[in-house]
N, C-alpha and C positions, 0 to 999 in steps of 0.2 A: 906771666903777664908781660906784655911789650912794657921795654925799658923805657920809650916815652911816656908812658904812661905813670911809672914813677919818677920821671922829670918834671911831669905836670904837681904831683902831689907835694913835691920839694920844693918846686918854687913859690907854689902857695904856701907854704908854710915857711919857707924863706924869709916870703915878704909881709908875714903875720896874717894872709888873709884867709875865710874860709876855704874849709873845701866842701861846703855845704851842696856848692852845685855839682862836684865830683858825686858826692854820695847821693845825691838826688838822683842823678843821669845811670848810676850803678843799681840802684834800687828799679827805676825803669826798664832798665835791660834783663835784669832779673825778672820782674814780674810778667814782662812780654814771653822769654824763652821759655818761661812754667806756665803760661796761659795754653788758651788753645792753641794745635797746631795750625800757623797759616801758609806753612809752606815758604818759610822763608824767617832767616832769625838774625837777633843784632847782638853788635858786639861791643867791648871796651877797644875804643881809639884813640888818635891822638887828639879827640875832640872832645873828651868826655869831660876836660873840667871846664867846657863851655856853655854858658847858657844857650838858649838854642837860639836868642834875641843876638848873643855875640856872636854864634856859628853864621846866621845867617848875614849881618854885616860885615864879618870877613874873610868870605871864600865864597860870597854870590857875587855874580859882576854883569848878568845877560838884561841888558836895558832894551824892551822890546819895544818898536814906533808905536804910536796909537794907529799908526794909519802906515801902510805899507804896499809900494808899488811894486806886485808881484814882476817874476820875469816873464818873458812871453812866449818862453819854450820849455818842457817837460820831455826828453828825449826818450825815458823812456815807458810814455805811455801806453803804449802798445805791447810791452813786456808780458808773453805770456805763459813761458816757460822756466818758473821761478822753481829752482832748487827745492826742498821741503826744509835745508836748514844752509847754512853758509857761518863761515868765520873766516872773517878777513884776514884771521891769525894763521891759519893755515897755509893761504900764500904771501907771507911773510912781507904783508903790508898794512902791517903794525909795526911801531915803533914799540917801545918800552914804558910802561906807566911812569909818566912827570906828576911833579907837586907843584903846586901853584903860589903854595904858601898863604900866608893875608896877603893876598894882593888877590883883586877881585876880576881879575882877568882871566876867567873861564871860556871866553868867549875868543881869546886868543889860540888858548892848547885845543878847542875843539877846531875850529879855523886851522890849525897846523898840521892835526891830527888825520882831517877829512884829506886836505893836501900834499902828507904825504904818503896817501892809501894812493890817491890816483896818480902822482906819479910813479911809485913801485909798479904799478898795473899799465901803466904808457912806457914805462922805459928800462922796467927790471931792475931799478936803481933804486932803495930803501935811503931814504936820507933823513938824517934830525933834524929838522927845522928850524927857523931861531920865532920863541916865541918875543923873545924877548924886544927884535925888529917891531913886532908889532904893535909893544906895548908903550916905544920908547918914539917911533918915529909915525905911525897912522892917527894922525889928526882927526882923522872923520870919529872916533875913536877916545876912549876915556882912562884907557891904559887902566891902572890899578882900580879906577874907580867904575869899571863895567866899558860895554861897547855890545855891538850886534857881528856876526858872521858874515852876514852881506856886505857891511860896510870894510869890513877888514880883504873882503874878497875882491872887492874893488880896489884897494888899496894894493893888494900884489901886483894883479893887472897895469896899473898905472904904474909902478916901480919898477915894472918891469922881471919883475918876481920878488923872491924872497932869499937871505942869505942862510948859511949853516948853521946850527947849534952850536958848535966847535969855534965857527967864527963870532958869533956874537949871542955867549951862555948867556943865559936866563940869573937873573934878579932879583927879582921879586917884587921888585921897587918902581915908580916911574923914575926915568933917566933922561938926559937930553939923547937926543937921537944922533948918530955916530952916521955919518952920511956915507965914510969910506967905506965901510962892514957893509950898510944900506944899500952901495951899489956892487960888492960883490957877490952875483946872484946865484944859489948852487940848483935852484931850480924857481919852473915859473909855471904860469897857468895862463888860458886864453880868455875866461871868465869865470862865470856858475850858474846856477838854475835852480830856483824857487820848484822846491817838491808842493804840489796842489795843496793847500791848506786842509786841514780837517779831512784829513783822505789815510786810514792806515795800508790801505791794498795798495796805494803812489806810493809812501814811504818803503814800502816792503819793495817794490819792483825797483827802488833807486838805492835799495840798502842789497838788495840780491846784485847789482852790478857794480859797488864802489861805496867806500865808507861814506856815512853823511854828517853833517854838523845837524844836531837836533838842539833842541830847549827845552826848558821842562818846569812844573814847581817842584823844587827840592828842599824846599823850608821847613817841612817837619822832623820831628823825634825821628822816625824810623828811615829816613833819607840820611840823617845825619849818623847815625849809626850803624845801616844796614850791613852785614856780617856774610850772609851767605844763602842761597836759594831762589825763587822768583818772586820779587818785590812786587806785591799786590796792596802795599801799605793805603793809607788816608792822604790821598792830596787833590790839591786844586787844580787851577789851569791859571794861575798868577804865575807865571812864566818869570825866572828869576834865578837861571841856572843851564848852561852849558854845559854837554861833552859830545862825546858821538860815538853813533851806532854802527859797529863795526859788526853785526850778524845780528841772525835770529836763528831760532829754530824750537825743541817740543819736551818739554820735560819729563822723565817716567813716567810722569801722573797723568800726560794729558795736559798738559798746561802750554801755551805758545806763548812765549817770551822774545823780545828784543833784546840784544847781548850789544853794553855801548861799555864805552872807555872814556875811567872819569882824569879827574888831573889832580888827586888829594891824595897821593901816592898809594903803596901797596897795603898798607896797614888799615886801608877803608876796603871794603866790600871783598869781594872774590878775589883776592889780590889785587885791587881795583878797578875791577871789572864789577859791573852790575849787570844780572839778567832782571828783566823787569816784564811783568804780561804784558802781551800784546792780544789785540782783540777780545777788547773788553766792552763792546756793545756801546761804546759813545765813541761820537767820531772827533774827537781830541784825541783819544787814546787815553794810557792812564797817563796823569799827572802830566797832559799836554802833551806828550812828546809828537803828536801828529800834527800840532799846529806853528809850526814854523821852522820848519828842513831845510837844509838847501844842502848843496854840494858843487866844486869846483869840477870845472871843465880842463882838458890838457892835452897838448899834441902828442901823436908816438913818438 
């Protein structure tokens, strides 16, 4: 069993409290993996002695507008030579699974995440981004307590980009903003572009050319657990959850999935990878993820 997970048990019992919702969460994961097969199975995390009322207030953070002014270009609409599967991981324009921690800033590491796919892909340069820039100095912006990907895209652009990882590590925390770090920029972007809402064939054609920032509802049991295979779980389209889609592609079974990269480190999902179906006959997609994409723009 992961060591955190007897970290969790000890300090409940530490601090005299139960662990009623340890074993409640342990009992659900058990009767899921002995139920029917659905192609996809959950695990013991470092979540599991959390209710799923305190999972979801701390480590959701995507505050979506009621009303939002799409961009006015889709570059690549006319894409019609899509791969049959793609991983961004393969041209090594992925970084390495981050943790976010409680701090509700999803919406930063998927922002960072999208950001530094396209620049490895303009400039052959892989860099760690600082999420933590984001968290501490983007105004538009709610740092720990949530934000949007669009508003943080605009915020590079105006800054004139974004600084290191290395130059200014992540937190977890809100912080005052470090103006010096702020202006030393190790990469930048020229803006981004709103994927078509409710379109998964537009998501696919801008996830076949460059990682994208997606959204999604990830508030239930089987999000908060998910272990391994393609997530065809129970969810909505209450949008309340950030990371990004860094491929897709077709499972043994027949199944077409979307392959994104979350920020609640490797002990969640696939090593923190989720594949999750794609093309599931509503034009959200599941659990939203087609309704509100976007991805940064960049020079070579």
């Amino acid at each position: 069993m992961d060591g955190s997970i007897w970290t969790c048990l000890w300090r409940h019992e530490r601090e005299g409290e139960t662990i009623l919702d340890f074993k409640e969460n342990i009992e659900r994961i058990e009767a899921f993996n002995n139920g029917s097969d659905r192609g996809y199975k959950l695990g013991v995390n470092k979540f599991a002695d959390l209710t799923n009322e305190e999972f979801r207030a701390m480590y959701h953070g995507y505050k979506r507008q009621s009303s939002k002014v799409m961009s006015s270009s889709f570059k690549y609409e006319n894409l019609s030579d899509m791969p049959t599967s793609k991983d961004w991981r393969d041209a090594g324009a992925v970084t390495p699974v981050k943790y976010q921690g409680r701090c509700g800033c999803c919406w930063a590491f998927s922002t960072v995440a999208a950001m530094e796919g396209i620049i490895k892909l303009k400039t052959s340069k892989l860099i760690s981004l600082s999420e933590q820039q984001l968290v501490d100095c983007d105004v538009g912006n709610k740092g720990c307590e949530g934000g949007l990907m669009d508003t943080a895209f605009k915020y590079i652009k105006q800054n004139g980009g974004l600084t290191s990882e290395d130059n200014y590590p992540y937190q977890g925390v809100d912080g005052t903003c470090n103006s010096e770090k702020e202006a030393s920029i190790a990469a930048e972007i020229t803006g981004y572009e709103d994927v078509p809402q409710n379109n998964e064939n537009a998501l696919l054609q801008a996830v076949a050319k460059q990682p994208v920032s997606v959204a999604v509802d990830g508030g239930g049991h089987d999000f908060q657990f998910y272990k391994s295979g393609v997530f065809k779980g129970d969810c909505g389209t209450n949008l309340n959850h950030a990371f990004t889609a860094i491929g897709y592609g077709t499972d043994s079974d027949g199944t077409d999935y979307w392959l994104v990269k979350n920020s609640w480190g490797t002990s969640w999902g696939e090593s923190g990878y989720m594949r999750m179906r794609r093309g599931i006959g509503s034009s959200e997609g599941l659990c939203g993820v087609a309704m509100d994409a976007s991805y940064p723009t960049a020079r070579e």
